[in-house]
Residue frames as a rotation matrix with the C-alpha (Angstrom) as fourth column:
UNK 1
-0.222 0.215 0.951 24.07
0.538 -0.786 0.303 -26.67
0.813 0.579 0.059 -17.17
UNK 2
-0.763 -0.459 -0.455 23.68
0.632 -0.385 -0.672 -23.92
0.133 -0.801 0.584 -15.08
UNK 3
-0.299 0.879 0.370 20.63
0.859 0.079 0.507 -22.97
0.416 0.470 -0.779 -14.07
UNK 4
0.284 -0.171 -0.943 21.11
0.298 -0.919 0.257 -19.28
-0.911 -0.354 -0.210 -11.66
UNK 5
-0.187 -0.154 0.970 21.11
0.893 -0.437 0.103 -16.54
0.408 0.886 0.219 -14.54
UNK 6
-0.271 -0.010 -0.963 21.83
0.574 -0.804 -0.153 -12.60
-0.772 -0.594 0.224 -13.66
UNK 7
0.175 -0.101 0.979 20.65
0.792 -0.577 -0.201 -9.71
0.585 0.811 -0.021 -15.36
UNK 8
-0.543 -0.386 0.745 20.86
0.208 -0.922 -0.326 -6.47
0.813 -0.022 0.581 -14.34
UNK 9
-0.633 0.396 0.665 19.45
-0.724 -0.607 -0.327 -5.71
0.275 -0.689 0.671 -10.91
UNK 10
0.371 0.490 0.789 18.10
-0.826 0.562 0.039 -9.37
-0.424 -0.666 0.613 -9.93
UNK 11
-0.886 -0.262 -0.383 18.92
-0.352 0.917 0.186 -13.32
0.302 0.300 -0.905 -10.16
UNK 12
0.435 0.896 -0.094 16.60
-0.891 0.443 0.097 -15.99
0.129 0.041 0.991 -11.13
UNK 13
-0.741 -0.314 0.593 17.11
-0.556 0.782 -0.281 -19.08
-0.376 -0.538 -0.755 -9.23
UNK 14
0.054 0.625 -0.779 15.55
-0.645 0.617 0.451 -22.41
0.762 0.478 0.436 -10.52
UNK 15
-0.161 0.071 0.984 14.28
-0.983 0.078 -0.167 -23.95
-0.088 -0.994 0.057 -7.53
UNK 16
0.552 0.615 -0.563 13.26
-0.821 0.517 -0.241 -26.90
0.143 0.595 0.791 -9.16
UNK 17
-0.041 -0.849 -0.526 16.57
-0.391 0.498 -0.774 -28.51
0.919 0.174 -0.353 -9.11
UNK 18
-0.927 0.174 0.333 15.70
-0.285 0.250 -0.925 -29.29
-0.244 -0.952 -0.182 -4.60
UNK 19
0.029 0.997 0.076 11.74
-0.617 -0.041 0.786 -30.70
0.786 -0.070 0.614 -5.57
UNK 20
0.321 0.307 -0.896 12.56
0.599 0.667 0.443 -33.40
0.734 -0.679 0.030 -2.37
UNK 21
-0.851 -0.515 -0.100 13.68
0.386 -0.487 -0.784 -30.54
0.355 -0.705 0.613 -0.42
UNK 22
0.154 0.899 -0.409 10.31
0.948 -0.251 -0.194 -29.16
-0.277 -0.358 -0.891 1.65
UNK 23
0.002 0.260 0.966 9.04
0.494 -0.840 0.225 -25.90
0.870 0.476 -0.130 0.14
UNK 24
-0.290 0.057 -0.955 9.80
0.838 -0.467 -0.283 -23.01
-0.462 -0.882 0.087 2.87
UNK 25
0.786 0.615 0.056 7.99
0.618 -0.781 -0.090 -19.59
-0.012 0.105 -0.994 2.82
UNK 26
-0.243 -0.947 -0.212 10.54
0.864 -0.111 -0.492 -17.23
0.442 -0.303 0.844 2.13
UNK 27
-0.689 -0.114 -0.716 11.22
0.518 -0.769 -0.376 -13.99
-0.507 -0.630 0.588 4.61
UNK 28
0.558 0.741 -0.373 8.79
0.484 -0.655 -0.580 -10.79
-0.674 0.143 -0.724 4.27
UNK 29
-0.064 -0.676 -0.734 12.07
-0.353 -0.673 0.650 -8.75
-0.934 0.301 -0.195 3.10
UNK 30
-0.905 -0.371 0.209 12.55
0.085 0.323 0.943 -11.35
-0.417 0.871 -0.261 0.11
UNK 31
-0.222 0.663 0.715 8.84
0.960 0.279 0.039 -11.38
-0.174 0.695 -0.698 -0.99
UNK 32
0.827 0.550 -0.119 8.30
0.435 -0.759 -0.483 -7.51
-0.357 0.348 -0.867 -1.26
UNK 33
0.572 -0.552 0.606 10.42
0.614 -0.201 -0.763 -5.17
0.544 0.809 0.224 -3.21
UNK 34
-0.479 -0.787 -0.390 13.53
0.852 -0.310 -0.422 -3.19
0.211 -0.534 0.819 -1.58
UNK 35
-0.816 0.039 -0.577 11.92
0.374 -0.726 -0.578 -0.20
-0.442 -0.687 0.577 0.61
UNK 36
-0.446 0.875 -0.186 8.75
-0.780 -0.279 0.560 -1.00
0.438 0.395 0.807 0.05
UNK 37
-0.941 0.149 -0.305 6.66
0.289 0.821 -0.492 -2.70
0.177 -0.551 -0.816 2.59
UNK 38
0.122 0.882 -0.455 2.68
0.988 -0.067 0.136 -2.92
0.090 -0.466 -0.880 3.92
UNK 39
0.114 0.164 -0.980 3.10
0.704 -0.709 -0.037 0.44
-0.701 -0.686 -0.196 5.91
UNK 40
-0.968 -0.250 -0.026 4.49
0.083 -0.415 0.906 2.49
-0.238 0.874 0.423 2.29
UNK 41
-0.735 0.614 0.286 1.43
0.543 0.281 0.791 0.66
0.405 0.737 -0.541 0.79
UNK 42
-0.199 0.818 -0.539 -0.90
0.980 0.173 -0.099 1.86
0.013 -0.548 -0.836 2.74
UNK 43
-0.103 0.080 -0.991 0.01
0.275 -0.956 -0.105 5.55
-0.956 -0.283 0.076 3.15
UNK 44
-0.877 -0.464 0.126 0.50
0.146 -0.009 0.989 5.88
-0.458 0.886 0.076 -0.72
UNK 45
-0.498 0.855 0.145 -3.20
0.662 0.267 0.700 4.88
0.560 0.445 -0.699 -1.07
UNK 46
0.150 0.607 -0.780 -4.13
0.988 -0.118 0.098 6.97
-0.033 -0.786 -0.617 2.00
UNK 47
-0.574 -0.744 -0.341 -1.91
0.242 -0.552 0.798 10.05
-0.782 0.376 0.497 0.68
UNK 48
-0.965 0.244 0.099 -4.19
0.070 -0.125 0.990 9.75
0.254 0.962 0.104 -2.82
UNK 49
-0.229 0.963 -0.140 -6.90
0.861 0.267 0.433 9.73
0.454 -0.021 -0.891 -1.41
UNK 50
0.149 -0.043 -0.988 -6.01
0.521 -0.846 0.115 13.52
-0.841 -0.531 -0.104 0.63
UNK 51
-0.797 -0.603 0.023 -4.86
0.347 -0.426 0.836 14.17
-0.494 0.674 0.549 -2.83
UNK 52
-0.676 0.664 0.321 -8.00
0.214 -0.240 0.947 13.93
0.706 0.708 0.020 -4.61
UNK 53
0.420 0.563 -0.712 -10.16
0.906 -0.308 0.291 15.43
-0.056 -0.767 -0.639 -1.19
UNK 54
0.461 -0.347 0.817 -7.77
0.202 -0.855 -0.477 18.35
0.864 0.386 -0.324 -2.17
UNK 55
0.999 0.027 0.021 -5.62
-0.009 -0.385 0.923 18.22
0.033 -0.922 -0.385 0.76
UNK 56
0.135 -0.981 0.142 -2.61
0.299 0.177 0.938 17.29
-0.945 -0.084 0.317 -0.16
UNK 57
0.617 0.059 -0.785 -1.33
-0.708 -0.395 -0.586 19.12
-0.344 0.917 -0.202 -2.99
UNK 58
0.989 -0.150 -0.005 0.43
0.064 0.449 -0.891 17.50
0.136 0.881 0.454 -6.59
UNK 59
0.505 -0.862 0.050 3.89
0.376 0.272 0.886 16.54
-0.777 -0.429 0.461 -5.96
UNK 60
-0.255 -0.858 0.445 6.19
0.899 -0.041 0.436 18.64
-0.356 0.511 0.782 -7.79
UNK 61
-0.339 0.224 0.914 3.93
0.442 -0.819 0.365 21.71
0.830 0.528 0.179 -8.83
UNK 62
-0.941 -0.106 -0.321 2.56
0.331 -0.478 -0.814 22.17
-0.067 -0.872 0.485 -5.30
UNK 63
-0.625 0.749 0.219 -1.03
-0.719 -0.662 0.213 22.60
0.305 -0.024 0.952 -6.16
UNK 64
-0.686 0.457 0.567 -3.78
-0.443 0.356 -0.823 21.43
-0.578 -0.815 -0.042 -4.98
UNK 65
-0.975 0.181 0.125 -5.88
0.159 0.185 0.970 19.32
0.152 0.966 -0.209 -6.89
UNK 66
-0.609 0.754 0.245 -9.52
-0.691 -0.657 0.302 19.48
0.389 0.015 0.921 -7.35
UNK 67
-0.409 0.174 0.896 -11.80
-0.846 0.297 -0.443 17.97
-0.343 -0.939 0.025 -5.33
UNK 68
-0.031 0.580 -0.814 -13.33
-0.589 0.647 0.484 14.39
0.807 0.494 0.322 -6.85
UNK 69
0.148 0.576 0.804 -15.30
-0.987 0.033 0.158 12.72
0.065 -0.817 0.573 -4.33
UNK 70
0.941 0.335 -0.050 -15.99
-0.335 0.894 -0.297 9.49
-0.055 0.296 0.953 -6.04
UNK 71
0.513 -0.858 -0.014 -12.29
-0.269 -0.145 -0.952 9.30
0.815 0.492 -0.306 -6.41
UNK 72
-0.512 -0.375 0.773 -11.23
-0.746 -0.252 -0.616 9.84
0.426 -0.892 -0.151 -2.77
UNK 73
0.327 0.894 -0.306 -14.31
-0.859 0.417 0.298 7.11
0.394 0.166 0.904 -2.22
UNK 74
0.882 0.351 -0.316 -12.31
-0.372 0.928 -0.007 4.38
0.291 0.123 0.949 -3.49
UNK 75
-0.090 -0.996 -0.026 -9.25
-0.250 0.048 -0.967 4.77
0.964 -0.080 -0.253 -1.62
UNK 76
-0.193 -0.098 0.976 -10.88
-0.967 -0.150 -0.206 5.13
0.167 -0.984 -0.066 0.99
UNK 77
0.735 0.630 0.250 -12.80
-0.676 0.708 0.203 1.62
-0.049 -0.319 0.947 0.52
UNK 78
0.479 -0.798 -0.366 -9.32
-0.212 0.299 -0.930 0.23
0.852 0.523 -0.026 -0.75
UNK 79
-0.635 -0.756 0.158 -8.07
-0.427 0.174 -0.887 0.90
0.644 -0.631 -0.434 2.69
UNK 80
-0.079 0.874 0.479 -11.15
-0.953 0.076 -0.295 -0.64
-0.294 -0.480 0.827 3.79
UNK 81
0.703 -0.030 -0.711 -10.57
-0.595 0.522 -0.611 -3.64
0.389 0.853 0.349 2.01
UNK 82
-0.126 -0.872 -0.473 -7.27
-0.223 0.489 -0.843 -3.99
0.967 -0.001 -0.256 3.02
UNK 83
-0.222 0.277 0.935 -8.66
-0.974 -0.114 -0.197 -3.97
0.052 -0.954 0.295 6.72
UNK 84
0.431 0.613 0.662 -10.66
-0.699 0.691 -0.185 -6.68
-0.571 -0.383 0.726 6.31
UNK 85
0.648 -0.538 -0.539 -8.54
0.099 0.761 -0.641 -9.32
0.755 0.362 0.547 3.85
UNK 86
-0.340 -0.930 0.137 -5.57
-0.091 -0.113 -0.989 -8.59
0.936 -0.349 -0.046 6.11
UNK 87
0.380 0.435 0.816 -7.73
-0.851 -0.181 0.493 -8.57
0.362 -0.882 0.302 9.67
UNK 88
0.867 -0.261 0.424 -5.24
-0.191 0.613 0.767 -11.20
-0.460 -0.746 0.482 12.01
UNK 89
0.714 -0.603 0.356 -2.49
0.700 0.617 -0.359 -11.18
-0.003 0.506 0.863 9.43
UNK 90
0.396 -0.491 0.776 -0.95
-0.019 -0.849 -0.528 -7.42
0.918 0.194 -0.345 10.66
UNK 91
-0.353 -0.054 -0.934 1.44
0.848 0.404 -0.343 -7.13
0.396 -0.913 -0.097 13.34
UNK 92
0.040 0.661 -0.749 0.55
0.944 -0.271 -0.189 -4.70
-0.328 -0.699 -0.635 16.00
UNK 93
-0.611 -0.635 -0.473 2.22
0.358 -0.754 0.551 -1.57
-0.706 0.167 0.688 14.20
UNK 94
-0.940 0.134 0.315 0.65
0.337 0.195 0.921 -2.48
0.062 0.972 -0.228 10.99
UNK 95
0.000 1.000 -0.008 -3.02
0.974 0.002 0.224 -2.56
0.225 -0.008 -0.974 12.22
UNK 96
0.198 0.491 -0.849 -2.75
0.697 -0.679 -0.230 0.72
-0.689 -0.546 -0.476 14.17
UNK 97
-0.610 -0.768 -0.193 -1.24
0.329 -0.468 0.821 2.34
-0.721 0.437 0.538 11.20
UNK 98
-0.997 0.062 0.043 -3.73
0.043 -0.003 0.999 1.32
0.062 0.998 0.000 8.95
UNK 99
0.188 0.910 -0.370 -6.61
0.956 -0.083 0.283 1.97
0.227 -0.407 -0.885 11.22
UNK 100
0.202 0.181 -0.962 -5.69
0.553 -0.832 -0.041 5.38
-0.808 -0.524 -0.268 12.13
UNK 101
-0.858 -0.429 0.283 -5.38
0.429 -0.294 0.854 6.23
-0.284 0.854 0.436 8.13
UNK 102
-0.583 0.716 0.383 -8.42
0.482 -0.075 0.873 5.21
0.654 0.694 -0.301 7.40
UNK 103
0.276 0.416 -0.867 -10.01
0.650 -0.745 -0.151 7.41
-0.708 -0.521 -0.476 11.01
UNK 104
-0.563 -0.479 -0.674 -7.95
-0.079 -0.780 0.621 10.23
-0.823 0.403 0.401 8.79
UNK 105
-0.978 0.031 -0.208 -9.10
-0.209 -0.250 0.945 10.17
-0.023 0.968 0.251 5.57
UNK 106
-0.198 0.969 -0.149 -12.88
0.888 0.241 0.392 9.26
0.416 -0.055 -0.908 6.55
UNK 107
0.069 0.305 -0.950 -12.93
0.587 -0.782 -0.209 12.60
-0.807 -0.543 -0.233 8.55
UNK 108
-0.714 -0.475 -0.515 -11.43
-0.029 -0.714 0.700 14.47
-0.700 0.514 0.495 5.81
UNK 109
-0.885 0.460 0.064 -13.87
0.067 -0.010 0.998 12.82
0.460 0.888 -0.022 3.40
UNK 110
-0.066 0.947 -0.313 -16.66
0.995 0.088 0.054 13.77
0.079 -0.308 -0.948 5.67
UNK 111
0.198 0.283 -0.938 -16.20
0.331 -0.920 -0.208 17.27
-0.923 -0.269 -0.276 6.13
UNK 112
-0.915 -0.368 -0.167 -15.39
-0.051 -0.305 0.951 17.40
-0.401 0.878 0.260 2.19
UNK 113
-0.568 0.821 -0.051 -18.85
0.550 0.425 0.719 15.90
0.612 0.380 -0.693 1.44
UNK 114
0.244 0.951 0.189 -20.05
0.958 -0.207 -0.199 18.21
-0.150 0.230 -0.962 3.37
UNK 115
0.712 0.026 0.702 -18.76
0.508 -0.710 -0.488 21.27
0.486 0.704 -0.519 1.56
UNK 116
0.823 -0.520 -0.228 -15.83
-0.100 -0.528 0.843 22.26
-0.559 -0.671 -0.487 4.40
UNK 117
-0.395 -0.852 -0.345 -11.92
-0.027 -0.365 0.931 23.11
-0.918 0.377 0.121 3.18
């Protein structure tokens, strides 16, 4: 019997069939989804967080949303988070990326808190 089945837009492989073969990690490319990687994630979350500081305006209408602090907050700790679970596991790109978001979006959410743009 054949155990590789396609559907539409991926194949499922039954690995099972190799269990005395050693278990290898596969590539970054294969474990995350097609053009979507760490550096995406990050800005996405950093990006929503300018959104809801009202800096970045609503994709597709072009406004600006209103400001919600508490909102902006937990993106920001999100990318705070991801700092520290991820802290020796980024390569050098990664880290400075995702340190100089969160410099960004901690200014932004300081001069929002205190009543500036």
């Amino acid at each position: 019997m054949n155990d590789e089945r396609k559907e539409p837009g991926f194949t499922v492989v039954d690995r099972r069939a190799s269990a005395g073969a050693a278990e290898e990690t596969p590539p970054a490319a294969e474990r995350s989804a097609p053009g979507f990687d760490f550096s995406m994630f990050v800005q996405s979350i950093a990006i929503t967080a300018l959104h809801h500081l009202g800096i970045v305006a609503t994709p597709g209408s072009g406004e600006r949303a209103e400001r919600d602090l508490p909102l902006a907050r937990q993106n920001i700790e999100i990318l705070e988070l991801l700092e520290v679970k991820t802290r020796g596991n980024l390569d050098a790109e990664e880290l400075h990326l995702l340190s100089s978001l969160l410099y960004e979006v901690r200014m932004h959410y300081v001069e929002a808190s205190k009543g500036g743009r």
